[in-house]
N, C-alpha and C positions, 0 to 999 in steps of 0.2 A: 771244983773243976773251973777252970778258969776259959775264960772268953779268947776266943780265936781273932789273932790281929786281923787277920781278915776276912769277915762277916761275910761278902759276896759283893760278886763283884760292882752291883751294883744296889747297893744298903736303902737309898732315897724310893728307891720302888717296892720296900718289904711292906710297908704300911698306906701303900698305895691301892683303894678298894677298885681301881678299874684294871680293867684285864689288857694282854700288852696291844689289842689293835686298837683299843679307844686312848691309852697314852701314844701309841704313835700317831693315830691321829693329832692327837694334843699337841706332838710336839711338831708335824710338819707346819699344823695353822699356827702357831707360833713364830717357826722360823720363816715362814709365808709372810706374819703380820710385820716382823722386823724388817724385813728384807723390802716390802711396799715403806714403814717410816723412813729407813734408812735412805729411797732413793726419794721421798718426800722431801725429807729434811736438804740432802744436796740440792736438788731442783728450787726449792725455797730460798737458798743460799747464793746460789748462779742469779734466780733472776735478779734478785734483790742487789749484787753485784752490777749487772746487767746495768740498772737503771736507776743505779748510784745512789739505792738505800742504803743503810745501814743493816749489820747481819740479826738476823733475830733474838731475841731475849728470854733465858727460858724463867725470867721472873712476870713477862708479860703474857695477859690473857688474851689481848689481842693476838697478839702472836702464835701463840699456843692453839687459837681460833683457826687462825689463816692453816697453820700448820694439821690441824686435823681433818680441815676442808678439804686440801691440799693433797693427803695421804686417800679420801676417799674419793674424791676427784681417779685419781690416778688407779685407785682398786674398780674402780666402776668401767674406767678404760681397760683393764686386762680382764677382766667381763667380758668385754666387748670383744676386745681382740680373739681372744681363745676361742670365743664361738664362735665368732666369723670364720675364723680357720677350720674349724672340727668338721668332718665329716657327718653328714648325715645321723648316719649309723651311730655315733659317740654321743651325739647331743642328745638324746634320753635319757642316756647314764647320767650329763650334766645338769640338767634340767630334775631326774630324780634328786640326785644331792642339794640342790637349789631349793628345793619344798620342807622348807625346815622353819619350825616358830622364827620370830626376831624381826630384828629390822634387815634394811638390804644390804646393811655392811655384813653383818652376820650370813644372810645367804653367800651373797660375792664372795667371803671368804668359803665357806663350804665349799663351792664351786671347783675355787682354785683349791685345796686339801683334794679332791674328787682328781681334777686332771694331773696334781704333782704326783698321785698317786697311781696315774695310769700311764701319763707319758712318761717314757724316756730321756724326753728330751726337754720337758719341762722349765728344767732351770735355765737351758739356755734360749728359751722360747720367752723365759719370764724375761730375762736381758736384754734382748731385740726389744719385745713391745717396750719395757719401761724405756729403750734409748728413743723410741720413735715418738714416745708422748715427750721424753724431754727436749727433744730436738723442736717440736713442734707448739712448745711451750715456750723456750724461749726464741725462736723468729716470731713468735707471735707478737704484733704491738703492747707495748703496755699500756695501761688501762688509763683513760684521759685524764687528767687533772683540772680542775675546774676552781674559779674565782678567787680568794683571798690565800687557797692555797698553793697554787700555780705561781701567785704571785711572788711569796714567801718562799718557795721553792718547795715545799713539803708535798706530800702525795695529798 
């Protein structure tokens, strides 16, 4: 008997030992975690712009430093935000999801998986917050430059 050209529709989840609300889970923090790098990385890129660095290097570890600081900077700020907006009544649900082993990137992300999966309106909520933290990142002064390298013009 020969094999059916198509297996189902979706083949990559046959050998998958979790059940489909812990891979959707998986996949909302996923598209959660990109979607925090992705406006990291632009914001990284503006200020650096801004205040006539050079663009970042994804062969430098410095960089790569700045940029991960950068990305949880900004998850810590939609932390913030989301629960300052939530009602009452929701922040238990938030605060349950948030009681998970790890570090607090690992909570903050739980967090946000928790509200993308309750609000509606989520993604367009995630939008506002990240443009108010980028707005408010770049009017912010940038950071002083002191002695031989002020002088040299380098940061």
């Amino acid at each position: 008997m020969s094999q059916s050209p198509f297996p189902g529709a979706f083949p990559h989840q046959h050998h998958d030992p979790r059940g489909l609300l812990e891979r959707i889970q998986a996949q909302v923090r996923e598209r959660i975690e990109e979607a925090v790098e992705m406006a990291a990385l632009e914001l990284m890129v503006a200020l650096r712009e801004a205040r006539g660095r050079p663009a970042p290097q994804t062969s430098s570890a410095k960089d790569r430093e700045e940029f991960v600081a950068m990305a949880g900077e900004l998850l810590t700020h939609l932390g913030g935000a989301f629960r300052r907006e939530l009602p009452d009544g929701q922040r238990g649900g938030l605060d349950e999801a948030e009681r998970i082993e790890g570090d607090e990137r690992a909570r903050v992300l739980a967090g946000q998986v928790f509200l993308a999966r309750r609000l509606p309106d989520y993604w367009q909520r995630f939008e506002t917050h990240v443009a108010a933290y980028r707005g408010g990142r770049l009017q912010a002064p940038g950071p002083r430059r002191r002695g031989l390298g002020r002088l040299l013009g380098r940061d």
